[in-house]
N, C-alpha and C positions, 0 to 999 in steps of 0.2 A: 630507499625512503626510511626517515627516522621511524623509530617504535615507539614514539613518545605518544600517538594515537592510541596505544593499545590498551596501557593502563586506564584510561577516559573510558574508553569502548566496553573494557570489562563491568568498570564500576557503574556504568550506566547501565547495563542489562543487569547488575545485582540492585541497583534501582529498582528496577523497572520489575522485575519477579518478585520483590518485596512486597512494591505496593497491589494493596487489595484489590485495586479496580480490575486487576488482570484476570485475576482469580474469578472475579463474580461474570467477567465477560468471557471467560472459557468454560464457566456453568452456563452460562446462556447459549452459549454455542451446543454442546454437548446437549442442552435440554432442548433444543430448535432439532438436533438431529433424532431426537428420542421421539419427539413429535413426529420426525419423517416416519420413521419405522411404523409408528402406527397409520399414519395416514397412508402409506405404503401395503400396510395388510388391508386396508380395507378396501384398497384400489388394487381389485384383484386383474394382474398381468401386465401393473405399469409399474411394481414395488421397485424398481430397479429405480426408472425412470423419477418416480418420485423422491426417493430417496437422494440420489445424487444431486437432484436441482436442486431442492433444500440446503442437504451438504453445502453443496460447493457454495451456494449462495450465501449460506452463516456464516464460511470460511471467510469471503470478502468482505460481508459487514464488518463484520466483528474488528480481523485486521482492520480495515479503513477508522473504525472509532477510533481504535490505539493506535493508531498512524499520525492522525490528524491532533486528537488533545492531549496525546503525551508528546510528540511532538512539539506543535507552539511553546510547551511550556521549556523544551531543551534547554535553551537561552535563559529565557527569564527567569525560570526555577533556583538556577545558582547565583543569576543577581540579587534575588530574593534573600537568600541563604546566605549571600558576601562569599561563598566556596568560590565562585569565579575571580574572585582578586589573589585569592592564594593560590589558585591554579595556574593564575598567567608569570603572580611573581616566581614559578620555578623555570626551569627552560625548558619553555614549551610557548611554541606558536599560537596564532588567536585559529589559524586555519587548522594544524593538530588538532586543539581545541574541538572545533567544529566535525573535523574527522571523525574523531572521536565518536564525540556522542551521535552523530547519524550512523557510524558503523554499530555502535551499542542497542539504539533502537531496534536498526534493521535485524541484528542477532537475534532480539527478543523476538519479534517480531516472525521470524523464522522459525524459532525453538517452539514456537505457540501456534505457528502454521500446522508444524509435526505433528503438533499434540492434537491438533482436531481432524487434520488428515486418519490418524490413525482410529479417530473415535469414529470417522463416518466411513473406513475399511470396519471396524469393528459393527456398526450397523447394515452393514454388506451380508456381512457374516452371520449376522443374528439372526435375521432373516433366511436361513439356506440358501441362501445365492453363493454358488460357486465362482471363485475368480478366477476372469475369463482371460484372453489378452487383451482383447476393446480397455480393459481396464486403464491401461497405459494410458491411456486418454487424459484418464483422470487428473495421471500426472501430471501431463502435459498443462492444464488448468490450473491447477495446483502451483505450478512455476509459474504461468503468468500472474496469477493472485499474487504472487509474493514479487515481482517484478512491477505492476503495479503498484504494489506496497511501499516500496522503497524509492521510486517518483513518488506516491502521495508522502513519503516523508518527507523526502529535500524539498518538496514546496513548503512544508511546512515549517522546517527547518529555516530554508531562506527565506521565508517570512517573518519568524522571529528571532530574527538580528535585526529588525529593525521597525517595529511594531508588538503592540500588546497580545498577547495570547488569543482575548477574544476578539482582534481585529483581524488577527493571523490566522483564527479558525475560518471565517469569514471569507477571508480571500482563499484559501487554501481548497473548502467548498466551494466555493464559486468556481473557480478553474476546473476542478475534479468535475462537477456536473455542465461546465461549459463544452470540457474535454469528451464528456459523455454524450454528448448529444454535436459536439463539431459536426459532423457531416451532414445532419438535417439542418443545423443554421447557417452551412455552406447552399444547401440546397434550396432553401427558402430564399436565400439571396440571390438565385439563378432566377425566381421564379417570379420576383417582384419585379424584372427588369429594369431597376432603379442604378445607375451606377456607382453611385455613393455607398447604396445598401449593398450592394452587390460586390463590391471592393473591400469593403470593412468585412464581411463577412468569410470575402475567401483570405484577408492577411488574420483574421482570427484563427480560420481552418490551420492554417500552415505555422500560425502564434502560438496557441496551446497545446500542451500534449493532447494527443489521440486516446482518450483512453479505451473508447470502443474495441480497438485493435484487441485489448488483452481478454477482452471477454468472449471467452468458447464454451464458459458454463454449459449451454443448449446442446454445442456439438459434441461435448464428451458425454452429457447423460445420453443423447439416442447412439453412439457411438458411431459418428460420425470423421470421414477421415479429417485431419489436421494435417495441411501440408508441412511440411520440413522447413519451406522458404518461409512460413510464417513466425516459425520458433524462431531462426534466425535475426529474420528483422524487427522482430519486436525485441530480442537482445539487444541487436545493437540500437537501437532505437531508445531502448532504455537507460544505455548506458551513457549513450550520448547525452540523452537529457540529465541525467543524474548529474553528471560532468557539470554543463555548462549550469546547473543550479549550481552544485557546488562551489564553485570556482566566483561565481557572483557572491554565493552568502559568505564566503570567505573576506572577499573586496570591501563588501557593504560593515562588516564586522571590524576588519581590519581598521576602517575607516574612520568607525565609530568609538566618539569618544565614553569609557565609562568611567570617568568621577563624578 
């Protein structure tokens, strides 16, 4: 594969650490886990418990925001700017192109996982809580949060190649909270025994990503087992989707006329 994605990829994560929004959303994070720890002491013999749900939960917010509105704007941002007419006049592909800045995001994106992963180990720590191995857990969550992540980008992604920002946050939302709750509106469709309803509902289930799959928030804080088959299939699960985004928003892009 060319490396003409990588210079994109770099320049987009020096973007993306640049701008402030990041900054003020990994004090919020970091101040939601300061809040655990107290709320933690005062819930005398659940502070683990409490601490980690929090954790892991601002881990997910947080990412999801920077997912989702730095995202939509990948595309439009440099059409804005006219850097996407000089970017294409070198040799470099519109799919490159695209490479690119979804690998640059997802970089950021990771680098910023790190950094809060390690502030809600350092509220572990504050606290006297020795680390245990249940810990591992956490990991485990921690990965899907960032595998999550990188599907809620390429939808966002592939929605802006070919839609505005706030039309693309919109749908990108939509899907992410459709994907969240797929199995109870698969369910609800059993239960109307409507065939219409019932039809629509289960090619939705099998339409959207799952994103229920990736959330074990609950079973890493009680320290609960996570099977092995589950890491696996939600990899490839995720990779698959990423793919088959990709390879659309490349089409749709390619397609698309910009002068």
């Amino acid at each position: 594969m060319s490396a003409a994605p990588v210079p994109v990829a770099l320049n987009t994560f020096r973007e993306a650490v640049r701008d402030r929004v990041l900054y003020n959303l990994i004090f919020f994070a970091l101040l939601m886990m300061g809040a655990a720890i107290l709320v933690g002491q005062i819930s005398i013999g659940i502070d683990r418990l409490v601490i980690l749900n929090l954790g892991l939960s601002a881990i997910s917010i947080i990412g999801l925001v920077m997912a989702v509105f730095i995202g939509v704007g990948l595309v439009s941002k440099e059409m804005e700017k006219r850097t996407l007419y000089s970017l294409l006049a070198r040799p470099i592909r519109r799919w490159q192109f695209l490479l690119g800045k979804y690998a640059g995001l997802v970089l950021t994106l990771a680098v910023n996982t790190l950094f809060m992963t390690l502030g809600l180990a350092a509220a572990l720590f504050y606290v006297g809580r020795p680390f245990v191995r249940s810990d591992g857990l956490v990991l485990v969550a921690v990965y899907f949060i960032l595998l999550e992540l990188a599907l809620v980008t390429a939808l966002a992604l592939f929605f802006s190649c070919f839609s505005s920002p706030m039309l693309s946050t919109l749908f990108t939302l939509g899907i992410y909270l459709t994907g969240c709750f797929a199995s109870d509106i698969r369910t609800f469709g059993e239960f109307t025994k409507n065939p219409a309803i019932k039809t629509f509902t289960r090619v939705l289930y099998y339409l959207v990503p799952n994103f229920h799959n990736f959330n074990v928030i609950a079973a890493a804080a009680h320290g609960s087992r996570i099977p092995l088959s589950l890491v696996g299939n939600n990899t490839l699960y995720a990779t698959f989707y990423v793919a088959l985004l990709l390879v659309s928003a490349s089409a749709v892009f390619s397609a698309r006329n910009l002068k």
